[in-house]
SENU-357056 format. One record per residue (C-alpha): residue in three letters; chain; x, y, z. Coordinates in Angstrom, 3 decimals. Layout:
! SENU-357056
residuo	cadena	px	py	pz
ALA	A	X	Y	Z
...
! end
This chain:
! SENU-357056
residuo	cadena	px	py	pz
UNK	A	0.000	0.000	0.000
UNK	A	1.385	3.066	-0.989
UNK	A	0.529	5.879	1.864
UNK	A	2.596	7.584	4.599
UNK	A	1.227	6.490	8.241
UNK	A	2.102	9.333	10.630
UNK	A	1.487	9.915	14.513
UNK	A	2.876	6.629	15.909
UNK	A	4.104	3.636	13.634
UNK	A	4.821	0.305	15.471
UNK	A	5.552	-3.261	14.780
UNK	A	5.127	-4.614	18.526
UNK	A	3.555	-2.451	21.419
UNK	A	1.850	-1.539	24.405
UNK	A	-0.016	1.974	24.935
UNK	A	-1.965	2.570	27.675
UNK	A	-3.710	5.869	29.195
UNK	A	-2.554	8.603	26.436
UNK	A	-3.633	10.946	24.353
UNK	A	-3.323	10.725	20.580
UNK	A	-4.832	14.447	19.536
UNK	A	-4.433	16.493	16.448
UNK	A	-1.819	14.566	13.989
UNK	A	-2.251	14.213	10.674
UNK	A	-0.878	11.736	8.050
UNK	A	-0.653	13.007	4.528
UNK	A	-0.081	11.576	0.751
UNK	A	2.642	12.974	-1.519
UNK	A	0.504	14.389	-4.489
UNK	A	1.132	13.082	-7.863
UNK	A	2.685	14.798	-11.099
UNK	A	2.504	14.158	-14.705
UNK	A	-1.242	12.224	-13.628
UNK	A	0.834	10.178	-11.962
UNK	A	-1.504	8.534	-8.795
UNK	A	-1.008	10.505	-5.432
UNK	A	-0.249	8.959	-2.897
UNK	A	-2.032	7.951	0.168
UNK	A	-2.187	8.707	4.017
UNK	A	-3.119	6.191	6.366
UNK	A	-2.927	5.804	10.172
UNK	A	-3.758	9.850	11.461
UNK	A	-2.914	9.145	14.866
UNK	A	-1.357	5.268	15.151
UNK	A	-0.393	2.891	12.691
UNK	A	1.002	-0.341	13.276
UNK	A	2.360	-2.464	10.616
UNK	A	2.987	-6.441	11.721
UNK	A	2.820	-8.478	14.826
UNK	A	0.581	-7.341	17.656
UNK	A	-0.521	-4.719	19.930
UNK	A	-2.474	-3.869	23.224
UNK	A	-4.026	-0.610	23.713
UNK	A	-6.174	0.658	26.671
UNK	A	-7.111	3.395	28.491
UNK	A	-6.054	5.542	25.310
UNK	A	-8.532	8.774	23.652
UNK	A	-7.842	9.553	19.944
UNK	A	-8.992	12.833	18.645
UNK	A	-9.384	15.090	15.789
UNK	A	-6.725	13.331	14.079
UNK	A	-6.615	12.507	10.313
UNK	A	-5.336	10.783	7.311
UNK	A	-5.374	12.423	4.578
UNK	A	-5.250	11.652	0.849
UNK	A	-3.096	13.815	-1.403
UNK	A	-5.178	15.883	-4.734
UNK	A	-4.065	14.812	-8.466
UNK	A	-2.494	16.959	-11.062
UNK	A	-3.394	16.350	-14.616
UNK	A	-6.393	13.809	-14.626
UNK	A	-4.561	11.929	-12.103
UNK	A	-6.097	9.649	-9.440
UNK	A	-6.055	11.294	-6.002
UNK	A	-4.735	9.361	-3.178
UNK	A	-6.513	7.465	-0.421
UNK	A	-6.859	7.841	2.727
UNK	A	-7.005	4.753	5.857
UNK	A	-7.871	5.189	9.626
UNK	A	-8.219	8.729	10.634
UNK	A	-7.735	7.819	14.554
UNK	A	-5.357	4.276	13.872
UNK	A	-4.521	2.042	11.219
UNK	A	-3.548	-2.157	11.689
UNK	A	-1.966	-3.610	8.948
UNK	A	-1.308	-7.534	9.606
UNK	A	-1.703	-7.359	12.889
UNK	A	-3.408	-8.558	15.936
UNK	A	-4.824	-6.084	17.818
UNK	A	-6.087	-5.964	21.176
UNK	A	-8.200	-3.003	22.550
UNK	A	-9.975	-1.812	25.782
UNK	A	-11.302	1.162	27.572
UNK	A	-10.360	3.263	24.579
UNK	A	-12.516	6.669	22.859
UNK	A	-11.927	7.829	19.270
UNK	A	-13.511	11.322	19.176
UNK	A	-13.730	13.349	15.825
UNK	A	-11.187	11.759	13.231
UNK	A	-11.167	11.622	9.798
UNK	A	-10.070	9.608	6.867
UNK	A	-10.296	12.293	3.691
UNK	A	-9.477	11.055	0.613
UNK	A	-7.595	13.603	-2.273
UNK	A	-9.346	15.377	-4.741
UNK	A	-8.966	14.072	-8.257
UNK	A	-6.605	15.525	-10.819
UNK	A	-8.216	18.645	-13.366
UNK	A	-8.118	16.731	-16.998
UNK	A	-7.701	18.756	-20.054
UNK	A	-9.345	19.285	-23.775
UNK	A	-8.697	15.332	-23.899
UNK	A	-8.260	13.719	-21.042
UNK	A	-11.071	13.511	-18.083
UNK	A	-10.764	14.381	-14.692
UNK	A	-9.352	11.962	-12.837
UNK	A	-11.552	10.325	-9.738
UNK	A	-11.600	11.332	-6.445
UNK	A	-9.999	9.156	-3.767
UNK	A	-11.667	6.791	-1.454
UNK	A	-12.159	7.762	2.450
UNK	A	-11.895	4.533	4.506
UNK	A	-12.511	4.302	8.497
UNK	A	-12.750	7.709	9.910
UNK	A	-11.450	6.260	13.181
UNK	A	-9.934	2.764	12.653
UNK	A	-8.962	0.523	9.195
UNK	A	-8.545	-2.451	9.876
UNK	A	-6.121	-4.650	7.093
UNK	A	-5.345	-7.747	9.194
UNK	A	-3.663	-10.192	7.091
UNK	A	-3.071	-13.998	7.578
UNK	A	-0.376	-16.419	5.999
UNK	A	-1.533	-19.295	8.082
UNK	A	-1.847	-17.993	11.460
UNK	A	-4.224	-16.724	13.649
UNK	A	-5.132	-13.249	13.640
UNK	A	-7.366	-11.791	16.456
UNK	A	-8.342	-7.997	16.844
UNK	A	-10.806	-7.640	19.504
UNK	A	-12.210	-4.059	20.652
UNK	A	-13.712	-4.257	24.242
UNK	A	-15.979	-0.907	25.391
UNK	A	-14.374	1.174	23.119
UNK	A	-16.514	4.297	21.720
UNK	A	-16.881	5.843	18.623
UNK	A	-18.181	9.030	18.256
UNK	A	-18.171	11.773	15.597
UNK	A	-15.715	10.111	13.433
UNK	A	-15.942	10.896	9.376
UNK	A	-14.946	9.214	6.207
UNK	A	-15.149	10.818	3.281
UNK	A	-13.815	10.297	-0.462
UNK	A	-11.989	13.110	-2.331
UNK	A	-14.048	15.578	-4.725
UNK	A	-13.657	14.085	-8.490
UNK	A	-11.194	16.510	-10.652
UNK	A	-12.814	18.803	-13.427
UNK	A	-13.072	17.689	-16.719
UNK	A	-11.377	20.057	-19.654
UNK	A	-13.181	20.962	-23.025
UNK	A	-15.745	18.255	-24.608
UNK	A	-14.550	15.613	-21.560
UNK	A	-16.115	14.882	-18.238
UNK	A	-14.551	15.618	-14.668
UNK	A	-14.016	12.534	-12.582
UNK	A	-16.215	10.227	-10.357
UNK	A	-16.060	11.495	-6.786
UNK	A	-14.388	8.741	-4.104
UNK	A	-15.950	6.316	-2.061
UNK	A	-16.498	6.731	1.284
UNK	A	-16.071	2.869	3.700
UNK	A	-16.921	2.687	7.208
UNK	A	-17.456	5.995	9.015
UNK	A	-15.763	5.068	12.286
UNK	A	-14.662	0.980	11.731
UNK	A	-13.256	0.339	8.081
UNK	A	-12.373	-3.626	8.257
UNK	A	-10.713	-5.181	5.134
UNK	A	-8.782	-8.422	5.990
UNK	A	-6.590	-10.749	3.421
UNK	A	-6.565	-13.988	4.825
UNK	A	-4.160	-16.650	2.356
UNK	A	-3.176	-20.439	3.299
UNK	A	-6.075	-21.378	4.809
UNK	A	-5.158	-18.818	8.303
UNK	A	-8.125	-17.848	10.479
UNK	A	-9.038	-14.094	11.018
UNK	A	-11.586	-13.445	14.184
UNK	A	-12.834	-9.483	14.788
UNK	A	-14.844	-9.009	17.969
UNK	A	-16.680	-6.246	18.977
UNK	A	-17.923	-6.452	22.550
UNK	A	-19.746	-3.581	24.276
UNK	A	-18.597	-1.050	22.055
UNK	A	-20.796	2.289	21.399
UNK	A	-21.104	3.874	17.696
UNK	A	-22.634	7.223	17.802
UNK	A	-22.474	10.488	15.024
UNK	A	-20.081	8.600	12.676
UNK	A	-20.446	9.346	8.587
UNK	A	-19.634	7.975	6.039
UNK	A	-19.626	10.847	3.223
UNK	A	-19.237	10.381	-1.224
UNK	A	-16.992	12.610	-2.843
UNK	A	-18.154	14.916	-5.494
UNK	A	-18.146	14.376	-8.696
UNK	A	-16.534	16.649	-10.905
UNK	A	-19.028	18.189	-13.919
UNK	A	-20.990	15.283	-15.899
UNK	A	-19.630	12.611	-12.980
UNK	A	-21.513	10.486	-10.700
UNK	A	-20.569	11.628	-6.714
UNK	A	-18.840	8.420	-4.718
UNK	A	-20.855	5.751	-3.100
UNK	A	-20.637	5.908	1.302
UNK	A	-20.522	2.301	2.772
UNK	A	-21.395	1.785	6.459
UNK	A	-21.859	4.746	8.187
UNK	A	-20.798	2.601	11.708
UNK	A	-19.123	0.123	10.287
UNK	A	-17.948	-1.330	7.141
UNK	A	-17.002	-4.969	7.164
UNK	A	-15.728	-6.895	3.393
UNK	A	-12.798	-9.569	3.027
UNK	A	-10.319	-8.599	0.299
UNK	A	-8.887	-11.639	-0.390
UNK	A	-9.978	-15.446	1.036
UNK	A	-7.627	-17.778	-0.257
UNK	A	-7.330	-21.725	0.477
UNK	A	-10.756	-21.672	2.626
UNK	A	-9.600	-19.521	5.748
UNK	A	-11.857	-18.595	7.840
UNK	A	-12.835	-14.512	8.558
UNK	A	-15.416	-13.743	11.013
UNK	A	-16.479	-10.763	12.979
UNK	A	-18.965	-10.700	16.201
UNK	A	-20.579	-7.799	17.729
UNK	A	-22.166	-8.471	21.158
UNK	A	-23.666	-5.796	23.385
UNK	A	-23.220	-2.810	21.350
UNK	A	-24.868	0.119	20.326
UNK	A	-25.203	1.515	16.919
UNK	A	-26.882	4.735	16.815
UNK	A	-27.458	8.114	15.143
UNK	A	-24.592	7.126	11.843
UNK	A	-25.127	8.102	8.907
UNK	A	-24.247	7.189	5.179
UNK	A	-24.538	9.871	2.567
UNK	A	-24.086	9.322	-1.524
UNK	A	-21.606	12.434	-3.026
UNK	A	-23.322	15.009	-5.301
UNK	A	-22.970	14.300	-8.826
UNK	A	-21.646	16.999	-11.046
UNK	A	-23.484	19.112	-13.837
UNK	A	-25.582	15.925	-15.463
UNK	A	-24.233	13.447	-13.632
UNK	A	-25.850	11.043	-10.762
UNK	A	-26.096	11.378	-7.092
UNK	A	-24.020	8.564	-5.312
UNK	A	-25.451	6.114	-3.401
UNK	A	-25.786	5.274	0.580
UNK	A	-25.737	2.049	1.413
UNK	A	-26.068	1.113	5.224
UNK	A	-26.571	3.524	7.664
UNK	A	-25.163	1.511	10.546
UNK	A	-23.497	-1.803	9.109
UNK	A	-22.357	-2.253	5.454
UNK	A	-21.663	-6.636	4.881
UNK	A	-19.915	-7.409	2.050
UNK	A	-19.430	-10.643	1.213
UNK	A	-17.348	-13.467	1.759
UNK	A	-17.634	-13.189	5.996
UNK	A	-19.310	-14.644	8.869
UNK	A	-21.110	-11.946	10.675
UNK	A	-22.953	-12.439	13.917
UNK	A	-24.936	-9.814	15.918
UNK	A	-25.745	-10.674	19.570
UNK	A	-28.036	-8.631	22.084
UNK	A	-27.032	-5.355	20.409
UNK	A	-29.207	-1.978	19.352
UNK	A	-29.015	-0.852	15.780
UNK	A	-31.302	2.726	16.115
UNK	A	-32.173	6.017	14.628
UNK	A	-29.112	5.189	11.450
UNK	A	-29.920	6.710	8.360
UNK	A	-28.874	5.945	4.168
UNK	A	-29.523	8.589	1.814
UNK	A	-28.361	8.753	-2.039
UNK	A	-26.546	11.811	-2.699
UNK	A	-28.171	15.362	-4.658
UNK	A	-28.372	14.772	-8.903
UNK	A	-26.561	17.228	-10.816
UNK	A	-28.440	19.114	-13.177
UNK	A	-29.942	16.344	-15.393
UNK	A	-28.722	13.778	-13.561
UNK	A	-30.631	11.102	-11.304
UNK	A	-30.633	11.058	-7.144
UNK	A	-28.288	8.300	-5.529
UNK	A	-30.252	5.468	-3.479
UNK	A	-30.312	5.537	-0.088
UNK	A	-30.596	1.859	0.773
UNK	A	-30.584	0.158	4.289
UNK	A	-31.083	2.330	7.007
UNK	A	-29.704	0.095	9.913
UNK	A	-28.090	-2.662	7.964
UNK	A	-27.091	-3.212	4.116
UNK	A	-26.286	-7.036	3.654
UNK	A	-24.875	-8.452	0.538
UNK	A	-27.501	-11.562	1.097
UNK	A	-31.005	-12.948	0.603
UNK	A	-32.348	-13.084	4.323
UNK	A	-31.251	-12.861	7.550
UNK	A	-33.480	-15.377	8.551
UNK	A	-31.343	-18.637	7.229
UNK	A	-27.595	-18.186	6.423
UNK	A	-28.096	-16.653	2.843
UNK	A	-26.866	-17.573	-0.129
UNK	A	-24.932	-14.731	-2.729
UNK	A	-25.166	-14.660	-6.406
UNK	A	-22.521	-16.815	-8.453
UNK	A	-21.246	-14.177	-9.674
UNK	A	-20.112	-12.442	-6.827
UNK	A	-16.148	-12.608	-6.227
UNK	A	-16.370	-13.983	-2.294
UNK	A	-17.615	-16.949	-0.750
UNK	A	-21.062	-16.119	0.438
UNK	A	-21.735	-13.871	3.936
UNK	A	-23.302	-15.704	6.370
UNK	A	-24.943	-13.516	8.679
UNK	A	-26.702	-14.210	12.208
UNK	A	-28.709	-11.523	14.174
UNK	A	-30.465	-11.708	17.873
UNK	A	-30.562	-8.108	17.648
UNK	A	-33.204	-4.715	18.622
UNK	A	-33.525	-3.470	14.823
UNK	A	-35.290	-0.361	15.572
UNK	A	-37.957	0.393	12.423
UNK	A	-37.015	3.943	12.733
UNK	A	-33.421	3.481	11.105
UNK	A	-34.334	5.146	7.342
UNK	A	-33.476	5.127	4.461
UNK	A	-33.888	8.355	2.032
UNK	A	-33.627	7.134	-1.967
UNK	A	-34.984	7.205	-5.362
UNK	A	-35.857	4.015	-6.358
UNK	A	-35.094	1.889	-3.208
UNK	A	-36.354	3.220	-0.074
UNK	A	-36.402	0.476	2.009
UNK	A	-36.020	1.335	5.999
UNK	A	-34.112	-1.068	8.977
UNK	A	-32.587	-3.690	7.261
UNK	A	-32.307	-4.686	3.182
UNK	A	-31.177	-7.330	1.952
UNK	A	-29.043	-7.280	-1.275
UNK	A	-31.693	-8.129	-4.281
UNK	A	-30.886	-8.615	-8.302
! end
């Protein structure tokens, strides 16, 4: 991954009762429409092995993506508050107030080349990129609290003469972004246990003039599998936690393009993981598709509390055969409030939808 991690960067540690408050970790921008470069890991990043942190508040910090030149893409950004990258991580007692994951701008294009997209925003407060050659990897978050935490993906660039600007970014996960590779048949386990997800966003990028804005995944919590190689096995719990008041919000197209879309206002499940949800609230979320540009069409807002890449929640569901991943298997004993909504177009569907063709 190609992104500068600032704040702290570890390979094995402890941290316990600090402060991690206003750093910033920032992409190198790109010339020639060369890519930019990403920043990942605002306050913490640790790269390999393990670590246990407790008693610890991260705040206003931020990674931040660097804007394009010349059509280029801009770069991403990963875990405003902290960033793991293969990695077990063990967490307690800990806050993560405020920080944000803001991905670069895309590059202007010119008479003949468009403007390059916008880059993606992923996990305001944590990404998660756990990655298994065999082993086990464990990251477990015990009454930690997420509150006020953004992700958002960079504005798309402007388009020159007679070309179109670019698509704005994506926005994953506004406080937990969790992307594992698991390879050689290794075993990843997340768990969430009396954890509290309040005022998090997940926000699309722009899109520059005749562009569609970015997608936002997961306002709480975004949850996918990258890569699943040899059968390992990836699972993530939640158990006595509260999901409440997050919110995922589709980027404005540009002049005749298409609002982006929202999808899960709470929890965004991709496929290819087991996902179980025990004695938890999922309440007042929300998933709205972003503004149309002039001639364009409104995003969907789809999902309110939970956006599942399945059939039903009521058996473990089976995917599409063309999707990528194994299927998601997901299991709920869960308060679904019917108040979660969802704000779209053509799919308005409140609380919980399921993935349909």
């Amino acid at each position: 991954m190609n992104h500068k991690p600032c704040g702290l960067v570890f390979n094995r540690m402890a941290l316990s009762n600090s402060i991690l408050s206003g750093n910033k970790a920032a992409g190198g921008a790109g010339i020639n429409g060369d890519p930019s470069s990403g920043g990942g890991g605002g306050g913490l990043a640790v790269t390999s092995d393990s670590a246990s942190i407790s008693g610890t508040i991260f705040v206003n910090n931020l990674a931040l993506g660097a804007a394009a030149s010349d059509g280029g893409f801009g770069g991403f950004a990963a875990g405003g508050g902290a960033q793991a990258g293969e990695s077990s991580l063990q967490m307690s007692n800990c806050m993560f107030i405020g920080n944000k994951a803001i991905g670069g701008a895309g590059g202007q294009g010119s008479n003949e080349v468009p403007g390059g997209p916008g880059g993606d925003g992923q996990g305001g407060a944590i990404a998660n990129f756990a990655v298994s050659f065999g082993e086990t990897i464990t990251v477990a978050l015990t009454n930690v609290i997420f509150l006020g935490n953004l992700a958002e993906g960079g504005a798309g660039g402007a388009g020159g003469a007679g070309v179109t600007g670019g698509n704005g970014g994506s926005a994953n996960g506004g406080a937990l972004f969790n992307n594992p590779f698991n390879f050689f048949g290794g075993s990843i386990t997340v768990t969430l246990n009396s954890c509290t997800f309040v005022g998090n966003q997940a926000r699309g990028g722009i899109g520059g003039a005749g562009a569609t804005g970015g997608d936002a995944k997961g306002g709480a919590i975004w949850n996918s599998l990258f890569v699943d190689s040899f059968a390992g096995s990836t699972t993530i719990t939640l158990s006595n936690c509260t999901i409440m008041s997050n919110e995922v919000l589709g980027g404005s197209g540009g002049s005749g393009g298409d609002g982006g879309n929202g999808f899960g206002g709470g929890l965004f499940i991709d496929a290819g993981t087991t996902v179980t949800v025990l004695s938890s609230v999922i309440a007042f979320n929300e998933a709205d598709g972003g503004a149309a540009g002039a001639g364009g069409s409104q995003g969907q807002g789809v999902g309110g509390g939970v956006f599942n890449l399945a059939r039903s929640f009521s058996t473990p569901p089976r995917l599409f055969s063309e999707t990528r991943h194994p299927p998601a298997t997901i299991m709920f004993s869960v308060r679904l409030r019917p108040f979660d909504q969802s704000f779209g177009q053509r799919n308005p569907w409140a609380g919980a939808a399921n993935y349909r063709p």
